[in-house]
C-alpha positions in Angstrom: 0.0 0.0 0.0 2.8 2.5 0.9 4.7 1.6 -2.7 1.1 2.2 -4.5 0.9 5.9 -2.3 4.7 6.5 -3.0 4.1 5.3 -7.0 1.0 7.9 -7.0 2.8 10.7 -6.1 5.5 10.7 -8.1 3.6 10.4 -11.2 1.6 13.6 -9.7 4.2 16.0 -10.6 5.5 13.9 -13.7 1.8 14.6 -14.9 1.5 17.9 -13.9 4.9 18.8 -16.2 3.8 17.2 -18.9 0.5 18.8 -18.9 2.5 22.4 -18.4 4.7 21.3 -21.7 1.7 20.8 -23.9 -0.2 24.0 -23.0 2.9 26.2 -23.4 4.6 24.7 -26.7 0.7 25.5 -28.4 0.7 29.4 -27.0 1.1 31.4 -30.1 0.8 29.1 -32.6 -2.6 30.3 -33.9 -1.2 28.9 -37.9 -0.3 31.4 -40.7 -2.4 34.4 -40.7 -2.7 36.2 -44.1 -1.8 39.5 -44.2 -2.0 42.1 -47.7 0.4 45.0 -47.9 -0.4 47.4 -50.8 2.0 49.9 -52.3 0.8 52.4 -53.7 3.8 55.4 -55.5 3.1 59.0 -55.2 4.5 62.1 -56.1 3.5 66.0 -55.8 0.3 64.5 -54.0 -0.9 62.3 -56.2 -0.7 58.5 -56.5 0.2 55.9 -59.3 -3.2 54.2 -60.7 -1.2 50.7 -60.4 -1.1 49.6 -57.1 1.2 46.4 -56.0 -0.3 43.8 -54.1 2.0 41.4 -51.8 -0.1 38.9 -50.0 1.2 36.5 -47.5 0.4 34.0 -45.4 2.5 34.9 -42.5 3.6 33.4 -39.1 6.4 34.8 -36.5 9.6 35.0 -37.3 9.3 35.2 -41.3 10.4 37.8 -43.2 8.8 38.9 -46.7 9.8 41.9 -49.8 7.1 43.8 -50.0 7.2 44.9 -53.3 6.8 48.5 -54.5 7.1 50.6 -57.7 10.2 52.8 -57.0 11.4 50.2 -53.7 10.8 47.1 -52.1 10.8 46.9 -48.4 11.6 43.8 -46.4 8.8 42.8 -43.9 9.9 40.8 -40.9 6.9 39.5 -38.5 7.9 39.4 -35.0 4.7 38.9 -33.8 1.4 37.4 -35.7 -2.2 36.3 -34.4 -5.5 36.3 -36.1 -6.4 40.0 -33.7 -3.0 41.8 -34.4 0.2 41.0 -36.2 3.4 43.1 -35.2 6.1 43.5 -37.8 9.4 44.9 -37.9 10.3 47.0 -41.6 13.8 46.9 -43.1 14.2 51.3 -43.8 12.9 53.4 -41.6 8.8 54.8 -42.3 6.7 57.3 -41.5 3.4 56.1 -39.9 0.4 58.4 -41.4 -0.3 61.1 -39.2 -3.5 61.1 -36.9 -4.9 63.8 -39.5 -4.2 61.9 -42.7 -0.6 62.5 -44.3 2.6 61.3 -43.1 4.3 62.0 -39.9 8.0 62.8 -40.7 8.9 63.1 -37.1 8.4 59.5 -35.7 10.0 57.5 -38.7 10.5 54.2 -37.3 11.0 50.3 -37.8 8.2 49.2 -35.6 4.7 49.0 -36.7 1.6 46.9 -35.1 -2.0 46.0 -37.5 -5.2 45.2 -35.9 -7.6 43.3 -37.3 -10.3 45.7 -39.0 -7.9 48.7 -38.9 -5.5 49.2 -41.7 -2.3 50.2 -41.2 -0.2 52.8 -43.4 3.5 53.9 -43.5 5.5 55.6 -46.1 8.9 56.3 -47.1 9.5 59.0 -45.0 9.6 61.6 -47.9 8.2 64.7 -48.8 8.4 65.1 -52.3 7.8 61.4 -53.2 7.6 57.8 -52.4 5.9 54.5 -51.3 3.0 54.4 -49.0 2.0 50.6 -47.9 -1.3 49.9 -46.7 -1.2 46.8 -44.6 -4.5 44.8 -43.5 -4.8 41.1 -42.1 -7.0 38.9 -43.6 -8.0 38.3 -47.4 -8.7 41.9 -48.4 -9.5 42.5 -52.1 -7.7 46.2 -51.7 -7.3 47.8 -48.6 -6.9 51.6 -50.4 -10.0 51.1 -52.8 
């Protein structure tokens, strides 16, 4: 009877581990989430009637050229769930400003997408460039 007791609890914590490993090596793996970016040239104000589409199907730690009409830029996902998808760019961009435009004074690397929310950076230029638009999930064209 005291082997059975002993044998019962040392399998408690040998089950308990192996219970903790399952539920931590499936955290985060939600599977590839698509995500569009768009690029989309302009100049003087006004934009190139040909956009580029670059859809992926995208999961951490892959990187992706997003492909423009002037320059590519090189997408890296550090971060990607079917909610929000965080991605590092390989040039600096200027996130659109909170009234529309671009905000030349907070280029970064760094950029997070919601689901529902577009997200657009440029090249951080003021006489022309590349704006992406970057959505998750199957959009037909986020800019139309």
């Amino acid at each position: 009877m005291a082997s059975t007791l002993l044998r019962s609890l040392t399998l408690v914590p040998l089950a308990l581990l192996t219970v903790s490993a399952c539920a931590s090596s499936s955290e985060g793996s939600d599977g590839p989430v698509t995500v569009v970016l768009v690029a989309d040239s302009w100049s003087d104000g006004g934009s190139s009637s040909d956009p580029i589409t670059t859809r992926v199907e995208a999961t951490q730690g892959d990187t992706v050229t997003a492909k423009g009409q002037h320059a590519d830029v090189d997408v890296t996902f550090t971060s990607v769930s079917p909610d929000e998808v965080t991605l590092e760019t390989s040039d600096k961009m200027a996130p659109e400003g909170t009234t529309g435009g671009i905000n030349l004074n907070d280029t970064r690397t760094d950029f997070t997408v919601t689901a529902g929310a577009p997200l657009t950076f440029s090249t951080p230029s003021m006489d022309g460039g590349t704006t992406w638009v970057v959505t998750i999930g199957d959009a037909a064209s986020p800019t139309s």
